[in-house]
C-alpha positions as CSV (number, residue, x, y, z in Angstrom):
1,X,-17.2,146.6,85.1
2,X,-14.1,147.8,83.0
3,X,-11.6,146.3,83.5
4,X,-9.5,144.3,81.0
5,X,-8.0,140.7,81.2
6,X,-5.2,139.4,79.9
7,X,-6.0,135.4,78.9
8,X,-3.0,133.4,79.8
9,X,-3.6,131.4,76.4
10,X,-2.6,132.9,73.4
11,X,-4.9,130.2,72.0
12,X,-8.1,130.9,74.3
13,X,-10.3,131.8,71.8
14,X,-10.4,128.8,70.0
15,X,-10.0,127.2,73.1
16,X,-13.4,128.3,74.1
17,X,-15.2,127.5,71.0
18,X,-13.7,124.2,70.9
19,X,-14.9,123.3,74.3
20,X,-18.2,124.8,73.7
21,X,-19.1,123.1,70.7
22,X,-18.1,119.6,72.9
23,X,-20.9,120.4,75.1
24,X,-24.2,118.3,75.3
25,X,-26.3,120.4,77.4
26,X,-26.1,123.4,75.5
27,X,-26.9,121.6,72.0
28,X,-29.9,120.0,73.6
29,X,-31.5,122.9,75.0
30,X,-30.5,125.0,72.1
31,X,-27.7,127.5,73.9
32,X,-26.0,130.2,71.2
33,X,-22.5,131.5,72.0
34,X,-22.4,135.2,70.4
35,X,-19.8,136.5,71.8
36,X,-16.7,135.9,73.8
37,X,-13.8,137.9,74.9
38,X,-11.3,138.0,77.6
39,X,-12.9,138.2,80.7
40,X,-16.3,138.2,79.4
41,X,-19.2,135.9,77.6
42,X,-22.7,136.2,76.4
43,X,-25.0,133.2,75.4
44,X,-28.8,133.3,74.2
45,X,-31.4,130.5,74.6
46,X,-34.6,131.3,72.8
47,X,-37.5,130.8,74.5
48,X,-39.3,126.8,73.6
49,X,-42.6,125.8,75.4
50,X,-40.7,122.7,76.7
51,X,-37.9,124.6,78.7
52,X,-41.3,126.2,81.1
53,X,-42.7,125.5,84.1
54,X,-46.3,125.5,84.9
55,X,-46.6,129.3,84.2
56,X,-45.4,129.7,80.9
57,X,-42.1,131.2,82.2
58,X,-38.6,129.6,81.2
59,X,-38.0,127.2,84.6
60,X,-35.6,128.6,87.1
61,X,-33.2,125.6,86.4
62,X,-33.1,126.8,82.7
63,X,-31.9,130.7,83.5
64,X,-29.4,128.8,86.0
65,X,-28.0,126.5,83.3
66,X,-27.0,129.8,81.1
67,X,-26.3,131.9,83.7
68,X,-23.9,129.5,84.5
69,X,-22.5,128.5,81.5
70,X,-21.6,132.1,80.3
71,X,-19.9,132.8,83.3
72,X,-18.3,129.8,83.2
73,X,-17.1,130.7,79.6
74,X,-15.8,134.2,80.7
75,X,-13.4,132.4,83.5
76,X,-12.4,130.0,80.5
77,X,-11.0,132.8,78.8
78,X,-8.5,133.7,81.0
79,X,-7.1,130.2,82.2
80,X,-3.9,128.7,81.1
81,X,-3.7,126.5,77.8
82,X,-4.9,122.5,79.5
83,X,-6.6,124.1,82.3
84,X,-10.5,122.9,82.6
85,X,-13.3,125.2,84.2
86,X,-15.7,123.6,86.7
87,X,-18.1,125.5,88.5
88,X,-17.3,125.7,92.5
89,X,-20.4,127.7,93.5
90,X,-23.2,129.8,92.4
91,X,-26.1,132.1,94.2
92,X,-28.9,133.6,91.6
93,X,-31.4,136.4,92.6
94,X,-34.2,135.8,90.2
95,X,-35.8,139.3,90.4
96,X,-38.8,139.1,87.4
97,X,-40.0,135.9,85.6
98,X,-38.2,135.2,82.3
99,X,-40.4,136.0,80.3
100,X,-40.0,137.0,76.4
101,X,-38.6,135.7,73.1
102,X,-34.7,135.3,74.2
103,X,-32.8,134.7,77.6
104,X,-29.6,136.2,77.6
105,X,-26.9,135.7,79.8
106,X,-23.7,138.4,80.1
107,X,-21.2,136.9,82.1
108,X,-18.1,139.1,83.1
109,X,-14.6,138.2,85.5
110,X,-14.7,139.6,88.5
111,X,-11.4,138.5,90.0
112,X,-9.3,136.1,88.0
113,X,-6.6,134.4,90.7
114,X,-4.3,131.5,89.9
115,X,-6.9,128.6,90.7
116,X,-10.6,130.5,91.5
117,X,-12.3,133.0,88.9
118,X,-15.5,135.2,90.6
119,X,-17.5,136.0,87.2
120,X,-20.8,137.8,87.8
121,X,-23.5,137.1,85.0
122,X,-26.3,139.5,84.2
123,X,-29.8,137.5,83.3
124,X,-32.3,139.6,80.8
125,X,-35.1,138.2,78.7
126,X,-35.5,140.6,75.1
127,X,-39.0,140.5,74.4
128,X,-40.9,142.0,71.7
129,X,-37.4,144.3,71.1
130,X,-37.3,145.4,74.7
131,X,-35.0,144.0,77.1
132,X,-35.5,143.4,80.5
133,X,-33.3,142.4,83.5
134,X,-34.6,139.2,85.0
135,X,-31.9,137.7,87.2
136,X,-28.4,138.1,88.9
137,X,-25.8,135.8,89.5
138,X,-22.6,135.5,91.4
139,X,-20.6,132.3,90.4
140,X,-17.2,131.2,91.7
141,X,-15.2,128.1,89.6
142,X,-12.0,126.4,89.6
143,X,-9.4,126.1,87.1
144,X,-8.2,122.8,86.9
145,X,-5.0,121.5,85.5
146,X,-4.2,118.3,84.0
147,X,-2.2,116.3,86.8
């Protein structure tokens, strides 16, 4: 995907890391923001023991909890200054276990419309230097405006 979004902040950068740095859930489990642009997000999560399930693999709910959260960072970019993201809905192929040192998420606009942003978010483990693609998701959320 190439094409290029305009944010509707002129402020949206700071915007984003300000709202990012406010969240609970990605200081607990140890979420990284390394990059953010208009239209686009990527987040890391390296790989703990206690984020697995009974194989050793990071648990689904894990690579759905960045998955989501870079895409929903990527639609933040491009809503109006006061305007709050909330995820509407989200389907996730998981394609290979996530397995390896890091879990990335790459999550990109699809469509950005006045109140619902389509992102799609690209799920890869890096593992010993080598990255690997382990799951896909399609995400829709809502920009919400102060009333």
């Amino acid at each position: 995907m190439s094409t290029r979004f305009e944010p509707r902040d002129p402020d949206w950068k700071a915007r984003c890391l300000a709202s990012f740095d406010k969240q609970p859930i990605c200081k607990t489990l140890g979420i990284e923001l390394t990059a953010v642009e208009p239209g686009f997000c990527e987040m890391r999560l390296p790989f703990r023991d206690d984020l697995t399930q009974q194989h050793g693999f990071f648990h689904a709910g894990m690579v759905a909890t960045l998955a989501d959260n870079a895409g929903g960072y990527a639609a933040y970019s491009l809503m109006p200054a006061g305007a709050e993201v909330l995820a509407v809905e989200f389907k996730i192929n998981l394609m290979s276990p996530a397995k390896g040192d890091v879990m990335i998420a790459r999550g990109r606009v699809v469509k950005s419309g006045r109140t619902l942003v389509i992102t799609q978010v690209e799920i890869s483990m890096l593992d010993g230097g080598v990255e690997k693609d382990c799951a896909l998701m399609q995400q829709t959320t809502f920009c919400q405006m102060p009333k």
